[in-house]
N, C-alpha and C positions, 0 to 999 in steps of 0.2 A: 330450262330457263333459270339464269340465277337468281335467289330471291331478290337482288338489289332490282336488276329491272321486273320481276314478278312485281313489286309495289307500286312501279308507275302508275297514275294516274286514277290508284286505286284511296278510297275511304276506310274508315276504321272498320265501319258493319262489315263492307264488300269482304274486308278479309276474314273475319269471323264467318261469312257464308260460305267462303270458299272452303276454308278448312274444316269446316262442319262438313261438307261433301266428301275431302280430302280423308279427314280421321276420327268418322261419325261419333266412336267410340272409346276413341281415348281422350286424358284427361284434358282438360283444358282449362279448368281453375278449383283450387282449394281453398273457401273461405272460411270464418266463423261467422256464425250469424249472431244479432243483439238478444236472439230467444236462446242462446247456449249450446247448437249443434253447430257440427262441421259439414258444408255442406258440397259435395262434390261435383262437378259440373261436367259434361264430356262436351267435345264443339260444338256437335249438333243440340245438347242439351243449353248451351250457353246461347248458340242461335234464336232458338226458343225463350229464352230467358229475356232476351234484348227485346224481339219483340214485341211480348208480353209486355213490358218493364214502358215501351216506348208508346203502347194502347194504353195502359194506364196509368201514364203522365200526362197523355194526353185528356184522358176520362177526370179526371185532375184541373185542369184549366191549364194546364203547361203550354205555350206557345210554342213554335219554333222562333230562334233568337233569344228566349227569354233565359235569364241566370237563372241557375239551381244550384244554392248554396251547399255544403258537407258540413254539418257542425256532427262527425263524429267521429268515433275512437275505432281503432283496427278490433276492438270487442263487438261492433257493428260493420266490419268490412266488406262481408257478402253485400250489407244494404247498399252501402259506397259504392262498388264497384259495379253492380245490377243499374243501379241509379245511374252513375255516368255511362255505362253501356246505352243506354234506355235512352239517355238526352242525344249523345253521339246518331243514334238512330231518327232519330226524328227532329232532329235538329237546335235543341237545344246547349247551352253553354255549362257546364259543371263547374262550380267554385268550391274546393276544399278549403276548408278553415281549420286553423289550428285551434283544438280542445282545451288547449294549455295557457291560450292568452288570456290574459288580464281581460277584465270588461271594457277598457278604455281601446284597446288593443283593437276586441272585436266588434265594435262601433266603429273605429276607422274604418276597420275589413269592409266591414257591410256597407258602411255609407263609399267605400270608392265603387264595389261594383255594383252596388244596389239591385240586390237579388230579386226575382219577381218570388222565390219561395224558396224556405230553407226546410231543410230535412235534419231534422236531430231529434235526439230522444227525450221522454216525459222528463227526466231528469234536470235537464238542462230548459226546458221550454222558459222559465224564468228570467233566463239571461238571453234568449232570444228576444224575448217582447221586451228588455230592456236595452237592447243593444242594436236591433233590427226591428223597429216597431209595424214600418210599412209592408214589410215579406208575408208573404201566406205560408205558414205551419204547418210542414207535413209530419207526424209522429210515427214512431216507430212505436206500434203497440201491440195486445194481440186481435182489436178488430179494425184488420185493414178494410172494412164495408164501410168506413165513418168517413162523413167526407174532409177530417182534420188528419187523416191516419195515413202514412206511406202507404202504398197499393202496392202490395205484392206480387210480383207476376206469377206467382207458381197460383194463388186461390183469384186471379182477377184478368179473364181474357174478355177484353170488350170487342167487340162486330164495329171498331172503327178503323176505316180508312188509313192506314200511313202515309205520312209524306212521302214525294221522291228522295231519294239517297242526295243528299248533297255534296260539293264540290273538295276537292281533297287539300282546298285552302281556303276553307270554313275554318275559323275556330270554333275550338270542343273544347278546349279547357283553359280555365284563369289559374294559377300556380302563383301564390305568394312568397317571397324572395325577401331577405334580409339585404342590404345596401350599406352606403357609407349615410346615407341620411335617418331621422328618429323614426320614419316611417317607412313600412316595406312597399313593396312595388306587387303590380299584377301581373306575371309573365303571360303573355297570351299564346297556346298551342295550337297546332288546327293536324285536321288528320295527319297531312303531308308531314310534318315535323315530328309527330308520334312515334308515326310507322317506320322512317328511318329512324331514329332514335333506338328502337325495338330493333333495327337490322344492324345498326354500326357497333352499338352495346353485345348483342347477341352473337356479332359474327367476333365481336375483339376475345369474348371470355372461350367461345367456342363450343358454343350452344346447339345441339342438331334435335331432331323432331324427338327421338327416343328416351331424352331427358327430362327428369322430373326437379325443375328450377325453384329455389323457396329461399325466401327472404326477409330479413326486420327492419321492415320500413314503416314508418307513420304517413297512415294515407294520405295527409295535407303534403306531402311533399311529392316532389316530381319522380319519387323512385318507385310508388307503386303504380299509378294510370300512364306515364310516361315509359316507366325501365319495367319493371318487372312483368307486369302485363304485356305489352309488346312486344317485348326479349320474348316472351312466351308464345303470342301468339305468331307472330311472323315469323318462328323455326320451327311450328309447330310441335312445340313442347309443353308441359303442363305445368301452373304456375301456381307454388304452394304460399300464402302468406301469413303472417303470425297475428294472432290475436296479442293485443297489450299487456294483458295479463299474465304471460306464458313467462316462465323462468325459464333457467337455463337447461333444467332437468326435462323439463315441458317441447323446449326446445330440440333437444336433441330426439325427446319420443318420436316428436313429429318425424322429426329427419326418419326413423324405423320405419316408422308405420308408412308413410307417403313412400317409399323408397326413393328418398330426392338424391340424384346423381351431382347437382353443382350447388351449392351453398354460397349463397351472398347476402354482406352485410358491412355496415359501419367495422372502421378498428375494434373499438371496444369491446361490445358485445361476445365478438370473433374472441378477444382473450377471454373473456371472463368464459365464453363456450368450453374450451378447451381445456380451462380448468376442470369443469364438473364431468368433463366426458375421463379425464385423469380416475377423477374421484370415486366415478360410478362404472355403470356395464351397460354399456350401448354399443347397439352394430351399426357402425357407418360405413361398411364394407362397401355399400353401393356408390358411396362420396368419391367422385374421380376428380371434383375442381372445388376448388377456393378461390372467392373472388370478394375482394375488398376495397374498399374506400372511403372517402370521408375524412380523413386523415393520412399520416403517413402509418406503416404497420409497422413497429419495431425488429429490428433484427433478430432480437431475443427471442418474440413471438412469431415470426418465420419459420428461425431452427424448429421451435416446440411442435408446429403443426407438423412440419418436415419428417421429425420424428415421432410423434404420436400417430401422424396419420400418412406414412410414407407412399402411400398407392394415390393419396392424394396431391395433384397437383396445383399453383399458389399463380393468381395473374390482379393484378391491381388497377383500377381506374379510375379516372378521375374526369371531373363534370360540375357544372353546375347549373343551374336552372331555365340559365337562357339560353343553353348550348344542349338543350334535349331530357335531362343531365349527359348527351353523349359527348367525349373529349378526346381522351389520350387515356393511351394503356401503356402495362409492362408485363412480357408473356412470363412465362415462367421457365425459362430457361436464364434470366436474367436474375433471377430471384437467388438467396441473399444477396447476391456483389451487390447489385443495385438496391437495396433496399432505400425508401425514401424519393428515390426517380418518381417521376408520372408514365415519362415513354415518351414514344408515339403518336400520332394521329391514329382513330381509330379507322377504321375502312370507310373510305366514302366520305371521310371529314378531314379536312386540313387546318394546320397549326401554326402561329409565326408567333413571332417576340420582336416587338415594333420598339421605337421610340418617339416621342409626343408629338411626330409628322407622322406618324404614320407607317412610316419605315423602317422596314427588315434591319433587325442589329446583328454585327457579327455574330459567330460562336462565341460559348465564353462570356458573353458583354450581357447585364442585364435588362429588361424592356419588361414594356406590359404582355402578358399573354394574350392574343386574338387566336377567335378560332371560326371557320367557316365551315359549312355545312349542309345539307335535307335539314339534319335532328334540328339548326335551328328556329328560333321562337320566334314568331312575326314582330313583338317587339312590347312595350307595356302599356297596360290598359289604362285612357282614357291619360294617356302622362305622355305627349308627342315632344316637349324637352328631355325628359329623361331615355325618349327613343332617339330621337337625334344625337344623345351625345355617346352611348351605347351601341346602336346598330349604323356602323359607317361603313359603305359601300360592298355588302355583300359580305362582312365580320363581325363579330361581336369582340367590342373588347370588356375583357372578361374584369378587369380590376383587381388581378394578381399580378404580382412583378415575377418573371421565372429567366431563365438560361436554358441552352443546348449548350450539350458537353460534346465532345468530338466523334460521339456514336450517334450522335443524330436524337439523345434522346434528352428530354426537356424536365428540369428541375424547379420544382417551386420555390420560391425565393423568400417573399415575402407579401403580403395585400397591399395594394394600394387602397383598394376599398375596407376601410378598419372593421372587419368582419374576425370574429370568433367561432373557431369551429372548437365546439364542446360534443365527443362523442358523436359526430357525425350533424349536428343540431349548431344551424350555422344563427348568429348571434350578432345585429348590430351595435357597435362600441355606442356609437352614438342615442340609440336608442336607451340604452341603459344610463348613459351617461346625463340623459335628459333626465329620467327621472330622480336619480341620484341630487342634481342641482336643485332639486324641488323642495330640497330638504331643507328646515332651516338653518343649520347651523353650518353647512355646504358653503362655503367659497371657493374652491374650485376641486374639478370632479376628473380622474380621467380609468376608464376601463380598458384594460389589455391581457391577452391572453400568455398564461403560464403554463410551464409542462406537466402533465397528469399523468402519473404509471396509467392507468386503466380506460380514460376518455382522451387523449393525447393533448388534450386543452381543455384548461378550466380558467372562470374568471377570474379575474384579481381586479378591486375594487381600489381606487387610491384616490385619495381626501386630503384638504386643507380645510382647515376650521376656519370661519369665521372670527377678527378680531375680540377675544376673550369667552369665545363661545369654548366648548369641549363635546367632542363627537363621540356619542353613544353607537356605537356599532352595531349595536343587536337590535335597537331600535332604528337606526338606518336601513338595517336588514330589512327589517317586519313592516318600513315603510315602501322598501321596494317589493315587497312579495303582495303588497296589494294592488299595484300598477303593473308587474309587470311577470309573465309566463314563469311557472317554478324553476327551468331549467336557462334561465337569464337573469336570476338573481346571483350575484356572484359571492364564492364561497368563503375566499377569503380576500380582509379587508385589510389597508393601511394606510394608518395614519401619520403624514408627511407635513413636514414643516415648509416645505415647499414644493412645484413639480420643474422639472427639467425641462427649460424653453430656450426655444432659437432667437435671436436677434428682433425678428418679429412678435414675438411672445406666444407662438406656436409651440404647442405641448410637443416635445420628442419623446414621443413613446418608445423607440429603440433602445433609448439609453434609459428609460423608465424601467422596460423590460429586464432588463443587463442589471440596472439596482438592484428588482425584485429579486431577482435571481440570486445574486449575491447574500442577499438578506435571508430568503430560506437556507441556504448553503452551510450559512450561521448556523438557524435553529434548525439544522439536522445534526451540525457536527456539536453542536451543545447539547442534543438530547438522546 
């Protein structure tokens, strides 16, 4: 049976049961847990864990249908992951929150999906009760007996009852998305779009049961509960994830010790790896794949893996939230010529490049990208305009403009939706740009993204003063890092006597862009 139809019909537990039968004893997830150990999990042991995990959520007051918020850092990922296993099982909905947002930030979060209980750590409890007042607080501490305390399932099996397994188009998870508007969106998953998302990602990089798959992903995003897990469990491979804390040195150990055969990660990271693996002595002998995204990968940074790690081979993908993150790939026979390409549809998901009916544009000719699919997302929570004008007739359209070149493979172009991809950490223009006008000396604001050797985009902040005011930068700065996540504060600022508009007095960021650029160009070849 191939795994594509192996998943019909099937739920996220049903597969972890299966493969706990399948491959009692091999890995099946490597986490760090918030008490400082790595903790190893084999299928049948992860079977057990959900369980466990799903009795005392239950032993908890947790419903089936109710939210279960994430306020944590991949330095509590075991929690994360056990947790959303635990709710999937019993029928609960998992909402990851970003760590990194401002307070204003995750008072929205929480007031769209209004969690029945959030799980974060002592640390943080302060900005819960000031950001989520009505959630019940579960803590990660060390006495899970309390009834304020996560319930661990390895010290807490309760003699209750489980639900029935629920429908493979139940939602199990809320996924927050950055958009062209100030405030993000809640993609909504359910098994069904999980589990292929884990089959289309997994069969494009070329994932098989024997692999040991590990990745640096921030659990608020779609690439750990959505890709890396899934990828994992649906080929039956075992799925290594990074704690926040891990450098690059830390990074590579892991790679030793786990003997992880594929590696995936953002552009950046990927380079900055490859430096310290240059620098140091680490065996990645067992590394047979490279697989990146998030960005385009630089040619430069191709050759260097190429040849630093010749037995390793380089495949690229790209995705985004309400497409699984499953999309389009580029295998690696295409690799350098095509550097920068996306590809293909990945197996089992189809691709087009519309025009504002809706319709197929030649080759050549730019359009928005659509993608249809399993991996896709039922659509956004409790926002049925923003699904309406998003999910049309069995596609998502995605709010990037791209092309097909005469090999059938699809180049990104440019967003329509004014999103900043900084090192993988995708970044509303408009979000920033709201609170930048909040400032007072601010008459008009507009954020666009610039090229970055190391995160392939960073932001560039760009200002007009107020009649006879004069703008303080660094106190503009210090005013955005209190409203808004440390990696959306943008890095460098400029101060413009004007901004570049159309006829209608719409900002042209294209030709803002093209300034910018000119202007650093300057202060490189001046300094």
């Amino acid at each position: 049976m191939s795994r594509y139809n192996e998943l019909k019909g099937l739920t996220v537990p049903e597969l972890i049961y299966r493969r706990a039968q399948q491959y009692p004893f091999k890995l099946a997830l490597s986490t760090r847990s918030h008490y400082g150990y790595r903790d190893r999990l084999s299928y049948s042991q992860l079977a057990l864990r959900m369980d466990g995990m799903a009795r005392a959520l239950l032993s908890r007051g947790v419903k089936p249908g109710d939210r279960v918020a994430l306020l944590l850092s991949n330095d509590a990922v075991r929690e994360a992951v056990l947790t959303a296993v635990g709710c999937y099982r019993m029928g609960a909905i998992v909402v990851p929150v970003n760590t990194r947002s401002a307070d204003d930030e995750l008072a929205y979060a929480f007031g769209l999906v209004d969690p029945a209980f959030v799980v974060t750590t002592p640390d943080a409890l302060e900005r819960v009760n000031k950001t989520c007042p009505k959630a019940r607080v579960l803590q990660l501490q060390p006495t899970p007996y309390d009834s304020d305390a996560w319930p661990d399932p390895e010290q807490e099996f309760h003699d209750i009852e489980l639900p029935p397994l629920g429908s493979p188009e139940d939602t199990t998870v809320l996924l927050f998305t950055s958009g062209t508007t100030a405030r993000s969106k809640a993609v909504m998953h359910c098994h069904r779009s999980q589990l292929y998302c884990g089959y289309a990602i997994g069969t494009a990089i070329g994932i098989h049961d024997q692999d040991t798959y590990q990745g640096a992903w921030p659990i608020f995003t779609s690439s750990v509960l959505n890709m890396a897990c899934m990828v994992s469990w649906v080929t039956g491979a075992g799925a290594v994830l990074e704690e926040s804390s891990i450098d690059n040195a830390g990074r590579l150990r892991l790679i030793e010790t786990e003997g992880t055969s594929v590696y995936h990660g953002v552009t950046s990271p990927l380079n900055f790896m490859i430096d310290e693996y240059v620098r140091g002595k680490y065996d990645l002998s067992r590394v047979r794949r490279i697989g990146y995204g998030g960005a385009a990968m630089p040619a430069e940074v191709i050759e260097k893996f190429a040849t630093r790690l010749p037995w390793a081979d380089q495949v690229h993908i790209w995705g985004m939230t309400e497409t699984g993150p499953a999309g389009t790939f580029l295998p690696p026979w295409y690799l350098p010529r095509k550097a920068g390409c996306i590809g293909g549809p990945m197996p089992g998901c189809a691709v087009r490049v519309v025009d504002e009916e809706g319709k197929s544009v030649p080759v050549g000719e730019t359009g928005e990208i659509a993608f249809s699919g399993p991996p896709m997302a039922q659509g956004y929570f409790s926002n049925p305009e923003a699904t309406a004008e998003a999910f049309v007739d069995g596609w998502v359209l995605t709010g990037d403009i791209g092309r097909f070149d005469e090999e059938g493979h699809l180049h990104f172009v440019d967003r329509k939706k004014d999103v900043v991809n900084r090192g993988g950490l995708k970044i509303a223009s408009a979000a920033v740009e709201e609170v930048i006008y909040r400032y007072k000396s601010v008459q008009e604001a507009a954020v666009v993204a610039i090229p970055h050797a190391g995160l392939g985009e960073d932001l560039a902040g760009c200002v007009v003063a107020r009649p006879g005011e004069v703008i303080d930068t660094q106190a503009l700065r210090e005013h955005c890092a209190r409203h808004l996540a440390d990696y959306e504060v943008p890095r460098r600022w400029f101060v413009l006597d004007a901004l570049p508009k159309n006829p209608m007095g719409k900002i042209l960021k294209r030709e803002l862009r093209a300034s910018l650029l000119e202007l650093i160009e300057q202060d490189h070849q001046q300094s």
